[in-house]
Structures are given as structure tokens and as C-alpha cells.
N, CA and C atoms as an extended XYZ file, in Angstrom:
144
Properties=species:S:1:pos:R:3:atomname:S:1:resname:S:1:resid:I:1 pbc="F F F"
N         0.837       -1.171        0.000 N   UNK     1
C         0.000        0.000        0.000 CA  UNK     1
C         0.884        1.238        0.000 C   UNK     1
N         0.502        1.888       -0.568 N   UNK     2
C         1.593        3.340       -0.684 CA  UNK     2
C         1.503        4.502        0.410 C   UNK     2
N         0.346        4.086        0.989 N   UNK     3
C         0.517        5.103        2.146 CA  UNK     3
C         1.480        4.406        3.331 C   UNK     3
N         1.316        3.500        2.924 N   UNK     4
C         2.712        2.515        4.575 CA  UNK     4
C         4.046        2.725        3.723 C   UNK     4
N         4.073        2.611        2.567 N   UNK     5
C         5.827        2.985        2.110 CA  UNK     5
C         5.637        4.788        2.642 C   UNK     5
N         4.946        5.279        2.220 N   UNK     6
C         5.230        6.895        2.599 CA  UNK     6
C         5.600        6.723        3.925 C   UNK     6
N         4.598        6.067        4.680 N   UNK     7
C         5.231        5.812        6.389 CA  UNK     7
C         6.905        5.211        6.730 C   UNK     7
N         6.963        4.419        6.164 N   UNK     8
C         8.223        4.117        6.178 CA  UNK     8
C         9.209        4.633        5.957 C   UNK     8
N         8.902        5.355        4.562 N   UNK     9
C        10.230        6.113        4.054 CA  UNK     9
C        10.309        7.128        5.199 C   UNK     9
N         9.402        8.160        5.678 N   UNK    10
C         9.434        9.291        5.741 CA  UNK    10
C         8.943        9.253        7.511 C   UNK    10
N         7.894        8.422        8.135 N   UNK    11
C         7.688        8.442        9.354 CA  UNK    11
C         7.180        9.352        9.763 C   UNK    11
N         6.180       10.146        8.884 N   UNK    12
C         5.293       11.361        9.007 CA  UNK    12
C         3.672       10.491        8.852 C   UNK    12
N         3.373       10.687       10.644 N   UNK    13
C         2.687        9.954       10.931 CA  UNK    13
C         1.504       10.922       10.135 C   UNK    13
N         1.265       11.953       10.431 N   UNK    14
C         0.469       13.157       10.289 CA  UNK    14
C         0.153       13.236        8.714 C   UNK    14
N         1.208       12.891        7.735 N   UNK    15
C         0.669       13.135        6.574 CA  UNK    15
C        -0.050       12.103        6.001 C   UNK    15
N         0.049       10.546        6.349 N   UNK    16
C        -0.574        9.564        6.221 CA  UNK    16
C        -1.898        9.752        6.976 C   UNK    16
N        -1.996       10.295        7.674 N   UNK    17
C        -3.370       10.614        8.431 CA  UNK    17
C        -4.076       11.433        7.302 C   UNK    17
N        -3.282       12.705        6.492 N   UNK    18
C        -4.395       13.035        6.004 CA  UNK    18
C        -4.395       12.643        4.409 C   UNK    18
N        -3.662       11.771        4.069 N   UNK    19
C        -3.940       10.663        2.543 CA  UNK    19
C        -5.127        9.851        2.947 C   UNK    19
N        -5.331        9.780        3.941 N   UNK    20
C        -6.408        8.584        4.184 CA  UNK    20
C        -7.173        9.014        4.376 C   UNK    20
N        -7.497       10.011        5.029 N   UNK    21
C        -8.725       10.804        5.458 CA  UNK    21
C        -9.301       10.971        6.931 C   UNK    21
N        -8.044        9.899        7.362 N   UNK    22
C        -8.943        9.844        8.969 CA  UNK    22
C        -8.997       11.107        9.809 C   UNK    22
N        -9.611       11.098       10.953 N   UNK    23
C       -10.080       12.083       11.707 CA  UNK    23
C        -9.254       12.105       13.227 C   UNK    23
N        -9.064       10.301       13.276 N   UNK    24
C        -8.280       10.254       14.311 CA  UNK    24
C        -7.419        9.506       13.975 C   UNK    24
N        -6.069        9.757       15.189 N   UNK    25
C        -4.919        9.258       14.498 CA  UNK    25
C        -4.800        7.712       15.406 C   UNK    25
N        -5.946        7.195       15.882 N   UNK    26
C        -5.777        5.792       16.669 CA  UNK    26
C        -6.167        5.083       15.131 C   UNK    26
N        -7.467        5.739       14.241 N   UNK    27
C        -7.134        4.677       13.019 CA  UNK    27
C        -6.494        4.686       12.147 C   UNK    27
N        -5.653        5.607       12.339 N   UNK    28
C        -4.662        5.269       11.290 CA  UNK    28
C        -2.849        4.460       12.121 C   UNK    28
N        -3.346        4.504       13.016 N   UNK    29
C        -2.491        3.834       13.743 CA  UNK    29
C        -2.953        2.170       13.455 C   UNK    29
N        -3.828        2.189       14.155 N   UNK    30
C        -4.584        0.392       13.275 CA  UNK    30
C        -4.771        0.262       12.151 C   UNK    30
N        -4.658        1.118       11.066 N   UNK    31
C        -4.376        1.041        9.683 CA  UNK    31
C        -2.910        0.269        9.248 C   UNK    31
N        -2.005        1.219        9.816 N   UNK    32
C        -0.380        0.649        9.453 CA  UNK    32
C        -0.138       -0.231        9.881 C   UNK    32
N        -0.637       -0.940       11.465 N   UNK    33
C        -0.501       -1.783       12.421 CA  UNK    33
C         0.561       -0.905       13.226 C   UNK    33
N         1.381        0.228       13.406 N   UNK    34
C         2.211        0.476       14.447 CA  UNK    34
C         1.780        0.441       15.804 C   UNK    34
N         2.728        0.236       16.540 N   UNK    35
C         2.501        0.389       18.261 CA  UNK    35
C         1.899        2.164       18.312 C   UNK    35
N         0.889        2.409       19.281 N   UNK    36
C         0.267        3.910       19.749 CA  UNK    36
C         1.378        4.262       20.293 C   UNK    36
N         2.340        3.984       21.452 N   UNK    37
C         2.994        5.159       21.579 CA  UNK    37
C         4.069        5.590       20.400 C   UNK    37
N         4.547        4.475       20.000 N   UNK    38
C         5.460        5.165       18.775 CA  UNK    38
C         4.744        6.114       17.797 C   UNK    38
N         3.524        5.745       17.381 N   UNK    39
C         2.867        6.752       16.730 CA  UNK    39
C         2.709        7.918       17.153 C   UNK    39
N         2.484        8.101       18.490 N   UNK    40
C         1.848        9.192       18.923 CA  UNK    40
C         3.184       10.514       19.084 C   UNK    40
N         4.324        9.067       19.850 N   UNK    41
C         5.801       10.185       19.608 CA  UNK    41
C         6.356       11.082       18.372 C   UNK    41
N         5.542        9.780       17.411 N   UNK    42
C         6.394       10.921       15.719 CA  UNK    42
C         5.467       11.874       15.515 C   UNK    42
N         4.180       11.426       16.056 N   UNK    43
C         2.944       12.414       15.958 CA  UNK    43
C         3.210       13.998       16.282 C   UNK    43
N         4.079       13.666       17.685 N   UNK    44
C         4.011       15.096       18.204 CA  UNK    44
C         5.251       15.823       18.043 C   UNK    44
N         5.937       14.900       17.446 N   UNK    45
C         7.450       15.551       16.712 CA  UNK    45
C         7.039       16.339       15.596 C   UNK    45
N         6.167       15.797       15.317 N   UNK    46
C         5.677       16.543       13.461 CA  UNK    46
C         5.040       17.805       14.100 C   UNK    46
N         5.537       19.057       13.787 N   UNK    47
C         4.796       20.199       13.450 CA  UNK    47
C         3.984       20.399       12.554 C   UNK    47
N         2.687       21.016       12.520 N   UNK    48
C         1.665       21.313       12.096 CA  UNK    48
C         1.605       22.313       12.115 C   UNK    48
């Protein structure tokens, strides 16, 4: 799926959140399968 290589390459949890459309970032966390806190750490590294 090309939104999990974007995750991979790049680890911009935030922009895969909004290729997909979600609203919250717990489903797109169960989307990729990553662990929540790792998500949530790159989450809040990413400026918005």
C-alpha cells in the first residue's frame, strides 16, 4: 500500500493521516498496524 511505504520512508505519521482521510490518528495507527505510543511520539514531533 503506498501510504505505509510513505510511512516508512518518511515516518510522518500526520501526513498519512491526512492521505487517508482519517479524523483520528488511533485509526490510522490500526491502519499501518504500528505500536500507539510510537505513533503518537512521531505524531508530536511533526509540526503542524
Amino acid at each position: 500500500m503506498k501510504v505505509a511505504q510513505i510511512y516508512r520512508k518518511t515516518g510522518n505519521l500526520r501526513a498519512v493521516q491526512l492521505l487517508l482521510g482519517n479524523t483520528k490518528m488511533d485509526s490510522t495507527v490500526r491502519y499501518l498496524g504500528v505500536e500507539l505510543e510510537g505513533a503518537l511520539a512521531i505524531a508530536e514531533a511533526v509540526e503542524i
